[in-house]
C-alpha positions in Angstrom: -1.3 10.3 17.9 -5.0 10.3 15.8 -5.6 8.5 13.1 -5.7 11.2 10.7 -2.0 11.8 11.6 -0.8 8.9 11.1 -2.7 8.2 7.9 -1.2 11.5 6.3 2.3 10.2 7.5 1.7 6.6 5.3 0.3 8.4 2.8 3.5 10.6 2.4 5.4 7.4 1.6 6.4 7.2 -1.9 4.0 4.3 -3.7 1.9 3.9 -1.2 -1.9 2.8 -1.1 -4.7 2.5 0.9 -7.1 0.0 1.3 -9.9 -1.9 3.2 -9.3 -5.8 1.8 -10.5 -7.3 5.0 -14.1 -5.3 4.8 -14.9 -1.7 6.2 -12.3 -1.7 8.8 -9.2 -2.5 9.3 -7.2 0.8 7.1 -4.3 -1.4 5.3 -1.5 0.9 4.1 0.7 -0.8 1.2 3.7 -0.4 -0.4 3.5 -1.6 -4.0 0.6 -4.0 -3.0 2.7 -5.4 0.3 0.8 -4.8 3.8 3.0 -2.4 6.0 0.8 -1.0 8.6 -2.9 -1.8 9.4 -5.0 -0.5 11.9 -8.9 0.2 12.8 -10.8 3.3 11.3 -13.8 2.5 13.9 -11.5 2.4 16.7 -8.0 3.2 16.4 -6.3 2.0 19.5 -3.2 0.4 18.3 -1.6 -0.2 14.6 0.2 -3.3 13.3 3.5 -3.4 11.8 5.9 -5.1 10.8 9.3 -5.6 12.4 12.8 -7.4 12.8 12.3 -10.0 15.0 15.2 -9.4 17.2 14.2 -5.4 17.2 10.5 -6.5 17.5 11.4 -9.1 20.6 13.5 -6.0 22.3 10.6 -3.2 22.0 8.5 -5.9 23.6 10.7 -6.3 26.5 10.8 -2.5 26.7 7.8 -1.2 26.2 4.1 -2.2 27.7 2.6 -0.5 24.9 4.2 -3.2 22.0 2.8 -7.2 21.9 3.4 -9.8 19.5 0.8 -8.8 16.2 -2.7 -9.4 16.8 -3.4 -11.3 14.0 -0.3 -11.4 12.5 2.5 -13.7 12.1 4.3 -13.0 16.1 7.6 -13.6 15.2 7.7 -10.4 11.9 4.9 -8.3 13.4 4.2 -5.7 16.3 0.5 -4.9 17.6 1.1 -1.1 19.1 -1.1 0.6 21.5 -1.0 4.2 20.7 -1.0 6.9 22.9 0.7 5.0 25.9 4.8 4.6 26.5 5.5 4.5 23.1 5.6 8.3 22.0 4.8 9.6 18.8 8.3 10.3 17.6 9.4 6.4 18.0 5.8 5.3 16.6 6.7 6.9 13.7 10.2 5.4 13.4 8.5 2.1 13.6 6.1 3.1 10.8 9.4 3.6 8.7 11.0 0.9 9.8 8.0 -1.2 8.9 8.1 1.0 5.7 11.6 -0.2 4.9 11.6 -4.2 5.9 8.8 -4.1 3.3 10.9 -2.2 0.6 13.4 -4.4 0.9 11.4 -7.4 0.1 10.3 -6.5 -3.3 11.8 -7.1 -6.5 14.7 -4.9 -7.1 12.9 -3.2 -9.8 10.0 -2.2 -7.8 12.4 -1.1 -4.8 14.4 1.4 -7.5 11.0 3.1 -7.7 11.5 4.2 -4.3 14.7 5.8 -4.4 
């Protein structure tokens, strides 16, 4: 997976943003204005998302390539390392998973945006 890839994917999401809050790098892709993914434009190792805890807790015990969120809250948030056991079809997944959890957090109003 590049980062090109993987930004294209985010992007595809319906109300979906880019942005650099934190300074030139990390990329922070949001749904209506809530964080879903982040990772580094210098050096894109590994993306952050967010997760069920119980489903986060179980890819952790599954796979080398998933730790608790670097700089994130641990318990709702996955660090992955890209391009190790996790393969691109399941990194995606978690992208939409990620994608979804945040969804369902807004307003109803927003979320009927989404469709």
């Amino acid at each position: 997976m590049d980062l090109e890839f993987l930004r294209e994917y985010c992007l595809k999401k319906p109300h979906t943003t880019e942005e650099t809050p934190f300074g030139l790098d990390p990329l922070v892709f949001k749904v209506h204005g809530k964080m879903f993914a982040l990772c580094s434009i210098e050096n894109f190792v590994s993306i952050s998302l967010k997760c069920d805890p119980d489903k986060a807790e179980e890819l952790r015990a599954t796979y080398t390539a998933v730790n608790a969120g670097y700089h994130m809250n641990k318990k709702h948030w996955n660090t992955v390392t890209v391009n190790q056991d996790v393969d691109d079809s399941l990194l995606l997944t978690m992208v939409d998973d990620s994608f979804a959890l945040v969804v369902k957090s807004l307003p109803k109003k927003l979320q009927a945006t989404i469709g």
